[in-house]
C-alpha positions as CSV (number, residue, x, y, z in Angstrom):
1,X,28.3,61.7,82.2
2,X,26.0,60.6,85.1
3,X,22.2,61.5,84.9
4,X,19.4,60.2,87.6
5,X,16.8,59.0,85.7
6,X,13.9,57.0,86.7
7,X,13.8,55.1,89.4
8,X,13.6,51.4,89.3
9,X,11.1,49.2,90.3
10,X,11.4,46.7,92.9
11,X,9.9,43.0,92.6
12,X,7.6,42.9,95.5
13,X,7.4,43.0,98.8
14,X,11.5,42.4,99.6
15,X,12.6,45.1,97.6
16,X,10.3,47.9,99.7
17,X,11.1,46.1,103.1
18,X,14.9,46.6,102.0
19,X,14.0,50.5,101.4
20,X,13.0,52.2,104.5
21,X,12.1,55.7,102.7
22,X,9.6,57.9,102.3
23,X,7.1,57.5,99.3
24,X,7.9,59.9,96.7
25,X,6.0,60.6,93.7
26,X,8.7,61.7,90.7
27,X,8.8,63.3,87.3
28,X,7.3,60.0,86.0
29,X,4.8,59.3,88.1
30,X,6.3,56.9,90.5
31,X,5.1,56.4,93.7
32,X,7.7,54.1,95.1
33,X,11.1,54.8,96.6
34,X,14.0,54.3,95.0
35,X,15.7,50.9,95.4
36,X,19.1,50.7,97.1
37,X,20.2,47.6,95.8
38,X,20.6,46.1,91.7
39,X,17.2,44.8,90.6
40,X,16.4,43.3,86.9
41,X,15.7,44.8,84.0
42,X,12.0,43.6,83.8
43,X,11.4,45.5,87.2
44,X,11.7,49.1,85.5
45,X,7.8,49.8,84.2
46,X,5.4,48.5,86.9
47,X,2.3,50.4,88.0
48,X,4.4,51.7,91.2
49,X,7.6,52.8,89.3
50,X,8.1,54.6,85.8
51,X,3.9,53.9,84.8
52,X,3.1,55.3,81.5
53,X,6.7,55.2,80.1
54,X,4.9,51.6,78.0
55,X,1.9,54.0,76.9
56,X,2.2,54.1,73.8
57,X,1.0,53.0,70.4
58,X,4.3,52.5,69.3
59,X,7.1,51.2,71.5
60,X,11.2,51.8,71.3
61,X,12.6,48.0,70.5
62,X,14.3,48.0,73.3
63,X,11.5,49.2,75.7
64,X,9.3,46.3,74.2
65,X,11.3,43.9,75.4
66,X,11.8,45.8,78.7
67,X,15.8,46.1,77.7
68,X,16.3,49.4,79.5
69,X,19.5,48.1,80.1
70,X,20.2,48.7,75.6
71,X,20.3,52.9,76.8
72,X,21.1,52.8,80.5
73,X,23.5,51.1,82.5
74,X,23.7,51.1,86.0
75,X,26.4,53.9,87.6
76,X,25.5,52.9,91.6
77,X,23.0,50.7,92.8
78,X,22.8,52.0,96.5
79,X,21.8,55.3,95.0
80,X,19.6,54.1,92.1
81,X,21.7,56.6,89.1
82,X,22.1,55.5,85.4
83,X,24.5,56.7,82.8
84,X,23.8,56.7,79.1
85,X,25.8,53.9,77.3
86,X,27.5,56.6,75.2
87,X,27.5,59.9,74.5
88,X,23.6,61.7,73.3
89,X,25.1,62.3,70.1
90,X,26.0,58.9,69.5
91,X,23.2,57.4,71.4
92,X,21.7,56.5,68.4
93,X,24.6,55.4,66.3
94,X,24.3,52.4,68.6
95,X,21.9,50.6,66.9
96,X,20.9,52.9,64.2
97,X,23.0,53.4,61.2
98,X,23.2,57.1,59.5
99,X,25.0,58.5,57.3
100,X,24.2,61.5,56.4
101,X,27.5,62.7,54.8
102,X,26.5,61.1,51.2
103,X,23.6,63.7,51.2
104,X,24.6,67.6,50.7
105,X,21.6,68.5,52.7
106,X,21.6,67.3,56.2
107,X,18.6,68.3,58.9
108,X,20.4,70.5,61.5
109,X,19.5,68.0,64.7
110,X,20.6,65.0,62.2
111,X,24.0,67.3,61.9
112,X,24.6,68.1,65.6
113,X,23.1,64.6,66.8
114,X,20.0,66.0,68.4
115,X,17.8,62.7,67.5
116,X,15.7,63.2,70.8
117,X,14.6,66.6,69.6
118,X,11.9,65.0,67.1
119,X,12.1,61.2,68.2
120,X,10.7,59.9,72.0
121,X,13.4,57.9,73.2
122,X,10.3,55.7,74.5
123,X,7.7,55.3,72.0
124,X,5.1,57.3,70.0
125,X,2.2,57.4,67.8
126,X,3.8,55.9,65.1
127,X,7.2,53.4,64.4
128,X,9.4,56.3,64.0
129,X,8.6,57.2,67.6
130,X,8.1,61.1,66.4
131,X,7.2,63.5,69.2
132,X,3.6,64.4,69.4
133,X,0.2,63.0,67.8
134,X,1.1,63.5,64.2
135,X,4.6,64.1,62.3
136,X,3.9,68.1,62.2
137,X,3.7,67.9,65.9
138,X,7.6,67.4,65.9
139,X,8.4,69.6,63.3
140,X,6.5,72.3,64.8
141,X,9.5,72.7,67.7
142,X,11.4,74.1,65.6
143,X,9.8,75.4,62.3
144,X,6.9,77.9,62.6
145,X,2.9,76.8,61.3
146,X,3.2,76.7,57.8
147,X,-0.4,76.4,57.0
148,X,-1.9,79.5,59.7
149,X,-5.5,79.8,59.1
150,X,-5.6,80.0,55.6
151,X,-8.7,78.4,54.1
152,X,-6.9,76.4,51.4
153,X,-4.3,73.7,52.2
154,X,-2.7,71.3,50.7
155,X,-3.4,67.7,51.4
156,X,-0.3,66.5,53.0
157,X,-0.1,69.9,55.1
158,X,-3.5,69.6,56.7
159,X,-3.0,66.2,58.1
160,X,0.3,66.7,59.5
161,X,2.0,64.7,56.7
162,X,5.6,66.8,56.6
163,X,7.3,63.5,55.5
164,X,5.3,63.3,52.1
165,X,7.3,66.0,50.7
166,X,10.6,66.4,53.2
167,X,13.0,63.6,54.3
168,X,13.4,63.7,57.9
169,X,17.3,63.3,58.1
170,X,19.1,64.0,54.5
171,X,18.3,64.8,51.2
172,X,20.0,65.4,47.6
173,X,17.5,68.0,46.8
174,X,16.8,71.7,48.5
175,X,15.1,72.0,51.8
176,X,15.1,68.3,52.1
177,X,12.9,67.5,49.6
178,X,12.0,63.7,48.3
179,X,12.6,65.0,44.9
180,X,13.4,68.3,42.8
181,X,11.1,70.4,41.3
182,X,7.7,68.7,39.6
183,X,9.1,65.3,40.0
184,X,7.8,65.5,43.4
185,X,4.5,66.7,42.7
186,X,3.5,64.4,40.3
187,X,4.7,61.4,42.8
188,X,1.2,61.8,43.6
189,X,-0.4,63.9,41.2
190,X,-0.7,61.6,38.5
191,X,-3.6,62.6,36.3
192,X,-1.7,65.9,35.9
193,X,1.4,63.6,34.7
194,X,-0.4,61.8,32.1
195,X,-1.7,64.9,31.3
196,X,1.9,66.2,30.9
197,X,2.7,63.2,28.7
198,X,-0.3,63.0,26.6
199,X,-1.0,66.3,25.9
200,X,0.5,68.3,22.6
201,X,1.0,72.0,24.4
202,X,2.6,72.4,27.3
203,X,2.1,75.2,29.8
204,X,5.6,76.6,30.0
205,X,6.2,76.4,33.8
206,X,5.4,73.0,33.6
207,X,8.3,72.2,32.5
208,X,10.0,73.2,35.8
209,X,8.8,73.4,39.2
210,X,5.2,73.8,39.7
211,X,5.8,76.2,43.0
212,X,5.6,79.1,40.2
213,X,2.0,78.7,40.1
214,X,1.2,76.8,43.8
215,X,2.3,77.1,47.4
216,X,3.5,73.7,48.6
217,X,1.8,74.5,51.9
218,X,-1.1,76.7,52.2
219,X,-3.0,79.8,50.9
220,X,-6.4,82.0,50.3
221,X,-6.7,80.7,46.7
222,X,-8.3,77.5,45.1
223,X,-5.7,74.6,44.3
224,X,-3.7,77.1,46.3
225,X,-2.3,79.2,43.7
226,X,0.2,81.8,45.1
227,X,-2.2,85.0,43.9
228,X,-5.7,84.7,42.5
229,X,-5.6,83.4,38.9
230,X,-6.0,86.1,37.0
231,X,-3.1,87.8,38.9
232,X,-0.8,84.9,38.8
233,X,-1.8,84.8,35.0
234,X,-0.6,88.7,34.6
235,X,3.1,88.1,36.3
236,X,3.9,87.0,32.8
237,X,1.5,87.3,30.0
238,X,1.8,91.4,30.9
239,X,0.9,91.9,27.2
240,X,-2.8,89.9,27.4
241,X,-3.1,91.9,30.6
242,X,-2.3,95.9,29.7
243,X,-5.0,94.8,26.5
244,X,-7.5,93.2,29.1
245,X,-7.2,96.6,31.8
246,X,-7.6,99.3,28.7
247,X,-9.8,97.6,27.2
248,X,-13.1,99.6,26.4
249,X,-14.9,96.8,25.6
250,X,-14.5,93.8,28.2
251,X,-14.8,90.1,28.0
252,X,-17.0,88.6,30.8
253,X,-15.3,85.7,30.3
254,X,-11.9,86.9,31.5
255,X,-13.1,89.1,34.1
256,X,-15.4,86.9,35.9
257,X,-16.1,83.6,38.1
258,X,-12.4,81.6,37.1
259,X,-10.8,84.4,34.9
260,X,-8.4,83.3,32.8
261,X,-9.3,79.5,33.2
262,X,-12.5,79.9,31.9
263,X,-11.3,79.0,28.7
264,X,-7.8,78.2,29.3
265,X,-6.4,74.8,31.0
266,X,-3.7,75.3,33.2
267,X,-0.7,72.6,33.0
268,X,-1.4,71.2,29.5
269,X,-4.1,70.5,26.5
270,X,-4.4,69.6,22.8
271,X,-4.9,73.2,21.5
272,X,-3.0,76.1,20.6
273,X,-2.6,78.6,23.7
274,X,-3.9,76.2,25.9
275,X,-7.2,76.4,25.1
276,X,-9.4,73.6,26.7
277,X,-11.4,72.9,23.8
278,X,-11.6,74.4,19.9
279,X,-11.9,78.0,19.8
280,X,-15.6,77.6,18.4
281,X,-16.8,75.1,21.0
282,X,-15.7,76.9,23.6
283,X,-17.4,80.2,23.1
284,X,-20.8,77.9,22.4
285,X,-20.1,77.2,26.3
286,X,-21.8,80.4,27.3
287,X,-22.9,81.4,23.4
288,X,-25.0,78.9,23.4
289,X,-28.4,81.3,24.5
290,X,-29.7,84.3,24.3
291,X,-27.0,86.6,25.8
292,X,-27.9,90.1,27.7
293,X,-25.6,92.6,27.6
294,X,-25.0,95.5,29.8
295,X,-26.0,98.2,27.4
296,X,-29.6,96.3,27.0
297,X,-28.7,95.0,24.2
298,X,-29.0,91.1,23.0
299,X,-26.6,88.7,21.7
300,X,-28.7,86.2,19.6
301,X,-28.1,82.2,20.7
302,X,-24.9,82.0,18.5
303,X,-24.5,78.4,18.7
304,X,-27.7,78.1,17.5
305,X,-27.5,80.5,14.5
306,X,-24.4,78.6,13.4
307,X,-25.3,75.2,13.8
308,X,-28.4,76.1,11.7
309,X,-27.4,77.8,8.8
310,X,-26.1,76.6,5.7
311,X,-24.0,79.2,4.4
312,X,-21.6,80.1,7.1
313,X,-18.7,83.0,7.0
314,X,-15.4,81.5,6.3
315,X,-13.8,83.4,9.1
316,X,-16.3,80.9,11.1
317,X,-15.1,77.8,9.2
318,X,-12.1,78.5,8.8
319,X,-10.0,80.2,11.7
320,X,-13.1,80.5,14.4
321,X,-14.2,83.2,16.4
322,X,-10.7,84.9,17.2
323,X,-10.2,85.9,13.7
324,X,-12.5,89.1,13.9
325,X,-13.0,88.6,18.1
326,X,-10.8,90.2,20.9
327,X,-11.1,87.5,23.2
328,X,-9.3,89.3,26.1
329,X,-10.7,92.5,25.3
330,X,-10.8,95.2,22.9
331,X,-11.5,98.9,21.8
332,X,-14.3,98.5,19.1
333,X,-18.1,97.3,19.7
334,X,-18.6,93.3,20.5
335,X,-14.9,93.0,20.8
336,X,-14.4,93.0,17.5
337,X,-11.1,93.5,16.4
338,X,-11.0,96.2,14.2
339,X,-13.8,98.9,12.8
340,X,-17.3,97.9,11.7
341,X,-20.2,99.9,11.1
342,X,-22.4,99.4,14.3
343,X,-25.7,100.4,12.5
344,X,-28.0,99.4,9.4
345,X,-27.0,102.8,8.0
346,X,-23.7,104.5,7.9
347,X,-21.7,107.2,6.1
348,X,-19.2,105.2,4.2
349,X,-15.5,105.3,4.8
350,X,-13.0,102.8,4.1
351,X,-11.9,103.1,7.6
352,X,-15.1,102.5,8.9
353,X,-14.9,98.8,7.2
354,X,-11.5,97.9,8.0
355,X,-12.3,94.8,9.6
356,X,-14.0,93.2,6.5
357,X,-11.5,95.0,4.2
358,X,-9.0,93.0,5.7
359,X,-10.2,90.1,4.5
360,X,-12.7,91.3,1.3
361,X,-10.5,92.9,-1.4
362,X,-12.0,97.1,-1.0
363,X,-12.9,97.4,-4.6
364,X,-15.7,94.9,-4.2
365,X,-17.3,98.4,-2.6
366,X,-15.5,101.3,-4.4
367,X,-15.3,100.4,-7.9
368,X,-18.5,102.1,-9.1
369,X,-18.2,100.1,-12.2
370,X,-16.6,96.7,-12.5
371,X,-16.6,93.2,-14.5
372,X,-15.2,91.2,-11.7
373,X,-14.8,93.2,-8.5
374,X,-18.5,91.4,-7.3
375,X,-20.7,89.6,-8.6
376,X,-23.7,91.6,-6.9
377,X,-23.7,94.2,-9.9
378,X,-25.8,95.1,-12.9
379,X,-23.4,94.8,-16.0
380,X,-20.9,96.5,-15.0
381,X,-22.7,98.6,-12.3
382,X,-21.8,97.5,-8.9
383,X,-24.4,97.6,-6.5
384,X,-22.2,97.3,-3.6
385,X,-21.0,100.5,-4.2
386,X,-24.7,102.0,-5.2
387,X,-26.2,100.5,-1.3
388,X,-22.7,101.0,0.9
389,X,-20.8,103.7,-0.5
390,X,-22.8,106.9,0.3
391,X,-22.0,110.0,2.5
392,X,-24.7,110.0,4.7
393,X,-27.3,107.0,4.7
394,X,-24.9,103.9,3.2
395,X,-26.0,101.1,3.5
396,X,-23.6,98.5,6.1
397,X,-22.6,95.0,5.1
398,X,-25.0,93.6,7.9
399,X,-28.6,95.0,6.4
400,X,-27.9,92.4,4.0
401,X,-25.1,89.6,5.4
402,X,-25.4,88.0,8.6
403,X,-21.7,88.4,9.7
404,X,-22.1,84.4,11.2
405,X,-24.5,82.4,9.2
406,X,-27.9,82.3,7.1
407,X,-29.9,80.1,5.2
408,X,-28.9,81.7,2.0
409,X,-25.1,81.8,0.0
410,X,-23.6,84.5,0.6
411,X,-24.7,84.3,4.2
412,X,-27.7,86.7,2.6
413,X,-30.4,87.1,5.7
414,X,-33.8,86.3,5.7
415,X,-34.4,89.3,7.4
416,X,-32.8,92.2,9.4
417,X,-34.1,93.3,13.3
418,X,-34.7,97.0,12.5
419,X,-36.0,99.3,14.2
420,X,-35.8,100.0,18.0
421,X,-38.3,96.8,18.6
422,X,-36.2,94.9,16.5
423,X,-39.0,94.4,13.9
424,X,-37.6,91.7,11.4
425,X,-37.3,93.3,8.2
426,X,-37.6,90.9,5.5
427,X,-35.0,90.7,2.3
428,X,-37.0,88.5,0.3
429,X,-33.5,87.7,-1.9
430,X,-34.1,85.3,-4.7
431,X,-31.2,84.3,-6.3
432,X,-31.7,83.9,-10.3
433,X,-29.6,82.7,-13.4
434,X,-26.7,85.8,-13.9
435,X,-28.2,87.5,-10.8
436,X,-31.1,87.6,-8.7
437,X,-34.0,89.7,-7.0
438,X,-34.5,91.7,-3.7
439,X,-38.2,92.6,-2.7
440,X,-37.0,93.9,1.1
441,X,-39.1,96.6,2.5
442,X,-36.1,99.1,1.7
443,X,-37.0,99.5,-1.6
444,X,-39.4,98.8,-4.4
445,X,-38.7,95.6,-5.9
446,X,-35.8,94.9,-8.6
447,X,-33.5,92.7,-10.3
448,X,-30.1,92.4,-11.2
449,X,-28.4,90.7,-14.1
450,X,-24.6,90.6,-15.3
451,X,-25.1,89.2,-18.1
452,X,-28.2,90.8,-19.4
453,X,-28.2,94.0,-17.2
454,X,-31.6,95.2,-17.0
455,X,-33.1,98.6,-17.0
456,X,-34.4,100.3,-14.0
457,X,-37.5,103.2,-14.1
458,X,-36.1,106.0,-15.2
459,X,-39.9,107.4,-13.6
460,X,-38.1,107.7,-9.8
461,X,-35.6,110.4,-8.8
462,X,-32.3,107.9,-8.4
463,X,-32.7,108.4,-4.7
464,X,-36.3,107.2,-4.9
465,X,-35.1,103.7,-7.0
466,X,-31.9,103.2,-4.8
467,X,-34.0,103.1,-1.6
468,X,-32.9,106.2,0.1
469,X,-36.8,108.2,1.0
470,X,-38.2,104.8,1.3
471,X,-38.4,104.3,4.9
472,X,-41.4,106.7,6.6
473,X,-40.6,109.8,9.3
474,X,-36.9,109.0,8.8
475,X,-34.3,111.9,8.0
476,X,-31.5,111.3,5.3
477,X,-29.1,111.7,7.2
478,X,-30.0,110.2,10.6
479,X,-28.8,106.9,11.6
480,X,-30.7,104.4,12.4
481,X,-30.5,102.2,15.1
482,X,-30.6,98.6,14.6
483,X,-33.1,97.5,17.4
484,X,-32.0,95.7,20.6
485,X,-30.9,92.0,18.6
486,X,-27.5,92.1,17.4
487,X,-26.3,89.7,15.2
């Protein structure tokens, strides 16, 4: 095969007296006529013939040492033509040693011996001579923008970087990748591998390829997740979102700023369902002040009622705020996750209780008389059944219990927000030997004894003595609300 290529240069003033030509300015810039007889090899890039084919940051071996001659040999002298030493498949294979037939993936210019369609033959910005200013410059010939105006992109994409992820000639691994699946992530990625290592629960796609969650290249959402979080989340935990969508009652926390990683970590952490901290400590992140809630209600500062009081429900201690929360969302009143009386006063049902049931053994409430059932009873009289368990104005577990914490055992309050300005009602408990004594403003004062079971005024109409005309203007059987603090 015989090409033209550039012409020569000649070395001075003998060479163009020898030429008798017009000047003709070529391809390459030359502005000299082409020689008619053999000149040397050092004669090729000169100001007057070939310029610029040197300007370069990086210069082809060969051209560095002005060896022209290790591509192109001479085909006629009197008409200045050049052949290629071999054929442009095997151009290459001259000096270069491939062999891509060990790999099972080979780049398709590798495999049909297209080297000039990503490398200059010449020189370039970089020792591997790759067309363009960057290595995405020659990649972009034949495969389209993978990045497009997207507003998040990963690091090696944005800068051009193709060959932190791809070989450029042959691979063992799937569209020429360095390495298979999170392997090559975590090449540079490394906190997220000691993560992986150290952690005790593992997000399951972690232990795969990480392009189930992330687009190698680029996309619309932070750490360029494939979909928005919550939406990626909901391709496969479609239980936790058909409970968070119905839900009557939503979670801010899941529906808001980072969704689902507002409380969960994403590739791995040391507690259960990938929680980033303990159950309890991470609700204190936002329950840790007053909270306002869409219905004008108020959430008291929960961290602070906890961390303060001395007698603390077990459900608290024990299994933290999930065990009677919905944390994703639920169909009763402060995501709680099952029926609770949402006022002081309430006609009783067993139903109605079902969350504390499910811990409390019923009878503590139903038995009218017991020896063991309670301990809140006069002989055997139980006085959880004389405040609670009433058709139209029972009393609910919270006039008396905080649900979280008090100061008193038995989480017994100090006092109760009643009333639509949340007035604090006092209890004025007093805990004696066999019993104790309750002065609250429900009711005149009186004491209970186990042991000794003492005897109340038979003076007052039983309705009178068990507290239920005792509150002014009220109606027996209207509920009332329990003010705007809800605890």
């Amino acid at each position: 095969m015989i090409r033209k290529l550039f012409p020569a240069v000649c070395l001075g003033v003998a060479c163009s007296a020898a030429v008798a030509q017009p000047v003709v300015l070529d391809s390459t810039g030359s502005t000299a006529p082409a020689p008619t007889v053999a000149i040397p090899r050092t004669g090729c890039v000169t100001a007057e013939c070939h310029p610029g084919v040197k300007d370069y940051p990086a210069l082809h071996g060969p051209l560095r040492v002005n060896g022209c001659n290790g591509c192109h040999e001479v085909a006629d002298d009197t008409t200045h033509t050049f052949r290629y030493r071999a054929e442009r498949a095997e151009m290459c294979a001259l000096c270069h040693v491939t062999d891509p037939d060990e790999a099972p993936f080979v780049h398709a210019p590798v495999a049909s011996g297209e080297c000039l369609s990503c490398h200059n033959p010449h020189g370039g910005q970089g020792i591997r001579l790759l067309r363009g200013t960057r290595y995405a410059d020659a990649c972009a010939n034949c495969h389209e923008d993978v990045t497009g105006a997207h507003d998040v992109v990963h690091g090696p994409a944005s800068v051009g970087a193709c060959g932190a992820c791809h070989e450029p000639h042959s691979s063992q691994h799937p569209r020429l990748l360095r390495a298979e699946g999170r392997e090559l992530c975590l090449t540079c990625h490394i906190r997220t591998g000691l993560e992986i290592e150290s952690r005790a629960v593992l997000h399951e796609p972690m232990q795969g390829d990480c392009l189930v969650c992330h687009n190698p290249h680029a996309t619309e959402n932070p750490a360029i997740l494939n979909r928005p979080a919550e939406a990626l989340c909901e391709e496969c935990h479609q239980d936790i979102a058909e409970a968070t969508h119905n839900a009557s009652v939503q979670h801010a926390a899941v529906t808001t700023n980072r969704a689902c990683l507002n409380c969960h970590t994403p590739h791995a952490g040391d507690h259960a369902s990938l929680l980033r901290e303990d159950v309890k400590e991470l609700c204190f992140e936002c329950h840790d002040q007053p909270v306002e809630m869409p219905d004008g209600t108020r959430l008291v500062n929960m961290k602070e009622l906890i961390e303060s009081g001395k007698s603390l429900h077990s459900a608290i201690t024990e299994r933290g705020c999930a065990e009677c929360h919905d944390i994703h969302g639920g169909g009763h009143r402060r995501l709680l996750t099952n029926e609770y009386p949402s006022d002081l006063y309430y006609p009783f049902e067993e139903t109605a209780y079902a969350l504390c049931f499910s811990c409390h053994d019923g009878q503590m409430v139903t038995l009218e008389q017991t020896t063991n059932a309670t301990g809140f009873r006069n002989g055997t009289e139980n006085l959880h059944y004389v405040h609670v368990t009433r058709d139209k104005r029972g009393r609910s577990c919270r006039v008396c219990h905080d649900a979280h914490a008090a100061n008193r055992e038995k989480h017994i309050r100090d006092s109760v927000p009643f009333g639509p300005a949340g007035w604090e009602l006092p209890i004025n408990y007093e805990p004696l030997p066999g019993g104790g004594r309750c002065a609250s403003g429900c009711h005149s004062p009186f004491e209970y004894n186990r042991d000794d079971p003492r005897t109340y005024p038979q003076s007052l109409p039983e309705e009178d003595w068990k507290g239920v005309n005792l509150i002014p203007g009220s109606r027996i059987d209207q509920k009332q609300d329990d003010g705007d603090n809800d605890r």
